[in-house]
N, C-alpha and C positions, 0 to 999 in steps of 0.2 A: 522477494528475490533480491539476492545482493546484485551491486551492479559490476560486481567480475562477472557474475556468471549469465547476466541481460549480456555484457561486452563479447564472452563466450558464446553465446547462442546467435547472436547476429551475425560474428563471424564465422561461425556452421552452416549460417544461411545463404549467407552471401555465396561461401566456397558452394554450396551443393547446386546454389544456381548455376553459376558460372562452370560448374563441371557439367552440369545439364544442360549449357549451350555449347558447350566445348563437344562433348559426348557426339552432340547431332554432326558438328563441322569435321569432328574428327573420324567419322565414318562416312560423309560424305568423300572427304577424301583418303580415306583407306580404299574404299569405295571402288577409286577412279585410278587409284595406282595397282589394282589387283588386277581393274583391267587393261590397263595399259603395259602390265608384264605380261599378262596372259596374252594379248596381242603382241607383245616383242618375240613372244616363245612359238607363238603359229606364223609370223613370220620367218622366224629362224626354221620351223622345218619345212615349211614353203621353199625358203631356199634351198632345201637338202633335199627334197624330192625332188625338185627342177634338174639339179645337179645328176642324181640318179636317171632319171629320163635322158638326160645331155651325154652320162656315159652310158648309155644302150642298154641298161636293163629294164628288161620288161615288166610292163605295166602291173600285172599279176604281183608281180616278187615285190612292189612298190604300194601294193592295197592291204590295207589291213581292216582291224576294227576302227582307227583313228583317221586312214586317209582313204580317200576314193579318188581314184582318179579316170576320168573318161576323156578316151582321144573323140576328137569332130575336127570336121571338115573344114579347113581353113580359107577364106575366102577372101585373103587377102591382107589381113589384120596384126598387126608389127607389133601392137603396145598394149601392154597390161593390165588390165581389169582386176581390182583387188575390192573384196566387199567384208567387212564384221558384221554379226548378228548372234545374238543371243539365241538360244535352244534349248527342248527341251528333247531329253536324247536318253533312252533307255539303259543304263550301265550292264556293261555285259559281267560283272559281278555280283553285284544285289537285285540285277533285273528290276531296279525301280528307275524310274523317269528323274531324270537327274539334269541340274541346269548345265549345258555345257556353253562355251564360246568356239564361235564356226568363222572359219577363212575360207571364203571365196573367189576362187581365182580363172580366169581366163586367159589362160597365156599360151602364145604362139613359143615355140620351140622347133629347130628347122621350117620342115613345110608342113607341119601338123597342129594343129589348137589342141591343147587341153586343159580340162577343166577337173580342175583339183580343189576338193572339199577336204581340209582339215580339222579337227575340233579337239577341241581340251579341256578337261573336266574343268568347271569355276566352283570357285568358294559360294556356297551357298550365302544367302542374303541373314538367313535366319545365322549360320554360323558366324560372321562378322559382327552382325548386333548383339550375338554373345560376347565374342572376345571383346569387344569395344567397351563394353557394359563389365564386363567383372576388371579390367582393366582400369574402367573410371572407380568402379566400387574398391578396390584397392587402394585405389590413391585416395579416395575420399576417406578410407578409414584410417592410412598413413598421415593425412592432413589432420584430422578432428585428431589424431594424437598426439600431433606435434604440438597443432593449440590449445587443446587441455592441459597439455603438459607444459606448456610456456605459461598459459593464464595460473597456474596454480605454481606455478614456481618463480617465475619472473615477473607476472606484473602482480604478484602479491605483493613482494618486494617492492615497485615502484609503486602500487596505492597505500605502501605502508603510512605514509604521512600522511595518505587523505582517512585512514581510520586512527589514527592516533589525535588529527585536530575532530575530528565525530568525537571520539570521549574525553576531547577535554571540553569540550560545547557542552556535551549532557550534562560534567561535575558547572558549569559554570552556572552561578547565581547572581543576582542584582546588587543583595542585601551583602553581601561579603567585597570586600573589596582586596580580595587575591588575585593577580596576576593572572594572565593567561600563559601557561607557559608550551607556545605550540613548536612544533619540531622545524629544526633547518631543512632545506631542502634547496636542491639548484635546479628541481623544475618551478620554470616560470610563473606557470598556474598557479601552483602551490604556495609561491612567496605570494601573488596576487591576493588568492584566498586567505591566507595567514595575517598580512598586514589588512587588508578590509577586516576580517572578525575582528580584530584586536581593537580598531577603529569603532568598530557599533557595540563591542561589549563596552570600552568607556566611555561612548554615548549614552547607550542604556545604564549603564551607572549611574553618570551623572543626572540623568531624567529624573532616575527614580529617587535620587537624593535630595534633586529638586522640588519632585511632588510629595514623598513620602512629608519635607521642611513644611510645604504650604498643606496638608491636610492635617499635622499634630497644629503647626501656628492658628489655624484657622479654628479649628475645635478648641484650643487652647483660649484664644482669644474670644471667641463666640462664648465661651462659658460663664464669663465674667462678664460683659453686658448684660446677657440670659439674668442673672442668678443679682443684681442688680434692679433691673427692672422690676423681677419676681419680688424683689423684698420692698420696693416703692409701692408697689400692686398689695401687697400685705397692708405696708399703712392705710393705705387710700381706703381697704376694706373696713379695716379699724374706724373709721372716721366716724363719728355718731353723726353728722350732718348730710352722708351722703344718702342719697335716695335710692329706693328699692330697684327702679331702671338704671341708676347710676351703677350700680353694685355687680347685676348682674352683667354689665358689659365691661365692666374692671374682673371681673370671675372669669369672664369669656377669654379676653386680654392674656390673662395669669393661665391661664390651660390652654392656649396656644402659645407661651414662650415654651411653657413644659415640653408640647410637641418637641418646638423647633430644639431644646436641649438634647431629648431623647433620640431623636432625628439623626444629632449631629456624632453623638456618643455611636447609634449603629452603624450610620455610613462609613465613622472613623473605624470601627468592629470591623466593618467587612472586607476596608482596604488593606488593614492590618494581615489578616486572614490568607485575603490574596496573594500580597508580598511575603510570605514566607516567612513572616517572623515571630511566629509561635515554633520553639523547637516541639517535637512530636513523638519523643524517643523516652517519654516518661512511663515508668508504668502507673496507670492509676487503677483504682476500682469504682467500680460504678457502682455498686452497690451500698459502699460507704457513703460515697458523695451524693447517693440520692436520699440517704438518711439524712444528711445534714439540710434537705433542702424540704423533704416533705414535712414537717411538720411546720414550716409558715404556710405552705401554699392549703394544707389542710384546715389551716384558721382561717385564711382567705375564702376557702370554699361553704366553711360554716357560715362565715358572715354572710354570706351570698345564699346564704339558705341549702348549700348542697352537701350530696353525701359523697363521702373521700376513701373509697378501699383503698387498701393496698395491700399484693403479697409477692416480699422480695425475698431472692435468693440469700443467703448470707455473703455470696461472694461471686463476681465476675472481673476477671481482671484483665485487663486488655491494653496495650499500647497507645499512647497518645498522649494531652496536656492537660493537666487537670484545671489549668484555669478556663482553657474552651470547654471539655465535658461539662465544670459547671454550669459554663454561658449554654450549652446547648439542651442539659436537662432543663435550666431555670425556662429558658423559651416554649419549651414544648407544654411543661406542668404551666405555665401561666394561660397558654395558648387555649389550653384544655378545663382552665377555671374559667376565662374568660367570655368563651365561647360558647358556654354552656345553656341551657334554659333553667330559669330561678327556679328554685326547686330539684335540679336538675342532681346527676350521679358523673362522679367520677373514678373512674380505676387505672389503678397503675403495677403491674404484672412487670415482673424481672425474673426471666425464666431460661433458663441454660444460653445466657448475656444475647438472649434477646428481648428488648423494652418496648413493653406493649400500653402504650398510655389511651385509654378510650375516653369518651365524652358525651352525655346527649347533647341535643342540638337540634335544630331543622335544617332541612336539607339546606347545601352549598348553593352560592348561587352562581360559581364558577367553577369551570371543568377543575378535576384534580390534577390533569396535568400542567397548571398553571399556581398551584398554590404555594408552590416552594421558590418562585418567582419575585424580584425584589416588588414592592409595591401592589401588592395584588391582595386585595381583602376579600375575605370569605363573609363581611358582615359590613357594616355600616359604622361600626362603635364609634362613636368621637376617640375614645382613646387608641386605637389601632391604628399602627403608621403601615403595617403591610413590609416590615421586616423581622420580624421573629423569624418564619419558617426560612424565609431567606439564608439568614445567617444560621441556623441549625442547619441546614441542605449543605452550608461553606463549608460547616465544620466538618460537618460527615465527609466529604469527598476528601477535602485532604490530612483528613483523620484515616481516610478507609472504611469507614462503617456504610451501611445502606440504609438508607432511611424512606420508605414509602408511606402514602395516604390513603385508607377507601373509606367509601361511604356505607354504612349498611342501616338502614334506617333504623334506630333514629340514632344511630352510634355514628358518632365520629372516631374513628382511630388510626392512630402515627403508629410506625413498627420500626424498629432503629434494630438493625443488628451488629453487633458488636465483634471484632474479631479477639476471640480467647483467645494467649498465651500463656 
C-alpha cells in the first residue's frame, strides 16, 4: 500500500472517531435543548391558561386533550408549585403510548388553588438518535470526499518530489559514477532527504571504489607470489637429492598454494558478480556454449573411469553474459565429474532451455538446502574449496535463471532453468 493512501486511511479513521465522539456529545445536547423548549412552550401555555382562569372563563372551555385543570380548596397558600416529568401518554391520533413532557402546577389564583396538568408531545429518543446519526453519516461522507479528493489531487502534487527522488534511488548504482540528479523542492524535509541521499550515494561510491581497488590489488598481487612459490616448489620437486618424505610435503606445499590461487580467483568471481559489473543484456545460447565445454569435461570423465551422455537441444537462447554462462556451465559439469563415484555415469539433458545435469554419487552428507551456500562441501575432496555451487547460485539470481538440487538415490541432480527469449 502506498503511503498516500496508509495517510488517507488514518485520516478516515481519525475523522470517523472523532465524529463518533461528536455524534454521542451532540445528542446529548440536542437532547437537552428539545427539552428545554419543550418546557419553555408548557410554560408559555401555563401562562395563558392562568390568564383564562384570571378573565372568568370557565374551567370546562379551558380542558381539553392537552390541559386538565382541577379547582381545590385553598388553604391559604400564595405561591407556586411548578414540577416537569416525562410520560408516557396515549396519542389520541394513533392511540399508541407516546412519550409526552408534563407541567405540573399548583397555583393559587384569587381565593381558589388550581391545579393545572399540561403536556406536549416530545421527540422520541429513538427519532433524535436518527437525525443525529444520518446527520453525522452525511458529514462523514462530505469529509471522506473532501480528503480523497485533496489526497489524490493536492498531496500528489506535494509527494511529487518524494516519488521522483524513489526513482531516481532505484536507477542509482555504485559501479557508475552519474550524478544524482534529485528534484528542487522548498519543503524542508525534502531538501533534508535530498542533500543526505546525495551524501550516502557518494559515500557508497567511494567505498565501493575503495574495496572494489583492494580486492583486484590483492588477487592481483596474491597471484604472483602464488605462481612464484608454485615454480620454486617445481624445482625442489626436480631435485634428484630430495627424499621421498621431503617430496611429498613439497607436493602437499604446491597443492595448497593452488588452493589458496583458486580461492582467490572465486572470491574475486563472486565479488565481481555482486557489484554489478557483468552487463546482462547479451543474448547467448546455451546450447552452443555447452558444446564448446563438453567435450573436455567428457575426457575428464573417461580418465576417471566414467560414462558421459549427453542429449542437447540444438538451440536455447536466453538473455544474459556469456562469460558467466560459461563460468556457470563449466561449475556445474565439473561439480558433476567430480563428485562422482569411479566408475560412476554422468548425464547432461538440454531440453526446452531447461539444464538437467545428473551424477552418481553417495548420499549428501549436508542438507540440500545448504549446498548452494559459499563454503559448504558435499565431500571431503582435498580439491574442493566449497565454491562452485556458490557462484553458479550468483550467477543464476542475477541472471534470472532458477537453479535447484535433489537427491534421488543414487542420482545427484542440478536443474537450472533458463529463461527463452
Amino acid at each position: 500500500m502506498s503511503l498516500l493512501n496508509k495517510i488517507t486511511l488514518i485520516y478516515l479513521s481519525v475523522i470517523l472517531v472523532v465524529l463518533g465522539i461528536a455524534g454521542i456529545i451532540i445528542y446529548h445536547q440536542f437532547q437537552q435543548l428539545v427539552v428545554q423548549e419543550t418546557d419553555y412552550t408548557l410554560y408559555h401555555n401555563l401562562q395563558i391558561v392562568k390568564e383564562g382562569i384570571r378573565s372568568g372563563k370557565p374551567i370546562e372551555a379551558l380542558n381539553n386533550e392537552r390541559v386538565h385543570i382541577t379547582q381545590l380548596p385553598n388553604h391559604g397558600r400564595t405561591e407556586e408549585i411548578r414540577t416537569y416529568a416525562d410520560t408516557l401518554i396515549q396519542h389520541y391520533y394513533t392511540q399508541k403510548l407516546e412519550p409526552f413532557r408534563k407541567i405540573t402546577a399548583l397555583t393559587p389564583i384569587g381565593k381558589s388553588l388550581y391545579r393545572i396538568e399540561i403536556t406536549e408531545i416530545f421527540i422520541e429518543e429513538e427519532d433524535m438518535k436518527r437525525v443525529v446519526a444520518d446527520m453525522l453519516r452525511k458529514l462523514f461522507i462530505a469529509l471522506a470526499g473532501a480528503i480523497i479528493l485533496f489526497s489524490f489531487l493536492f498531496s500528489r502534487q506535494l509527494l511529487k518530489p518524494f516519488r521522483q527522488i524513489l526513482s531516481q534511488m532505484e536507477r542509482f548504482t555504485v559501479e557508475r559514477d552519474i550524478p544524482l540528479h534529485l528534484p528542487y523542492t522548498h519543503t524542508r524535509e525534502f531538501q533534508q532527504l535530498s542533500s543526505f541521499l546525495k551524501q550516502m550515494a557518494q559515500r557508497a561510491r567511494n567505498e565501493y571504489r575503495a574495496l572494489k581497488e583492494f580486492v583486484e590489488n590483492t588477487s592481483h598481487e596474491l597471484q604472483t607470489p602464488v605462481a612464484i612459490a608454485q615454480g620454486k616448489m617445481e624445482l625442489l620437486l626436480q631435485d634428484p637429492e630430495l627424499k621421498p618424505q621431503q617430496a611429498e610435503l613439497v607436493a602437499s606445499a604446491k597443492e595448497a598454494l593452488a588452493r589458496l590461487s583458486r580461492l582467490s580467483k572465486g572470491l574475486s568471481l563472486l565479488t565481481k558478480i555482486e557489484n554489478g559489473e557483468y552487463q546482462l543484456q547479451e543474448k547467448t545460447n546455451v546450447a552452443q556454449v555447452l558444446q564448446r565445454l563438453l567435450p573436455d569435461f567428457a575426457e575428464l570423465a573417461k580418465l576417471k573411469g566414467q560414462l558421459f551422455a549427453t542429449h542437447i537441444e540444438d538451440s536455447c537462447l536466453t538473455q544474459g553474459n556469456n562469460t558467466l554462462l560459461e563460468i556457470l556451465l563449466a561449475n556445474i559439469l565439473k561439480n558433476a565429474v567430480q563428485h562422482n563415484n569411479p566408475g560412476g555415469r554422468v548425464e547432461v539433458i538440454l531440453k526446452q532451455c531447461v539444464l538437467t545435469v545428473r551424477n552418481t554419487g553417495k548420499k549428501p552428507e549436508l542438507p540440500p538446502q545448504v549446498f548452494f551456500q559459499r563454503f559448504a562441501k558435499g565431500s571431503n575432496g582435498r580439491g574442493n574449496l566449497g565454491l562452485g555451487l556458490a557462484i553458479a547460485k550468483k550467477i543464476c539470481d542475477v541472471s534470472g535463471y532458477h537453479i535447484q538440487y535433489q537427491y534421488k538415490q543414487p542420482w545427484h541432480e542440478i536443474q537450472i532453468r533458463f529463461c527463452p527469449t
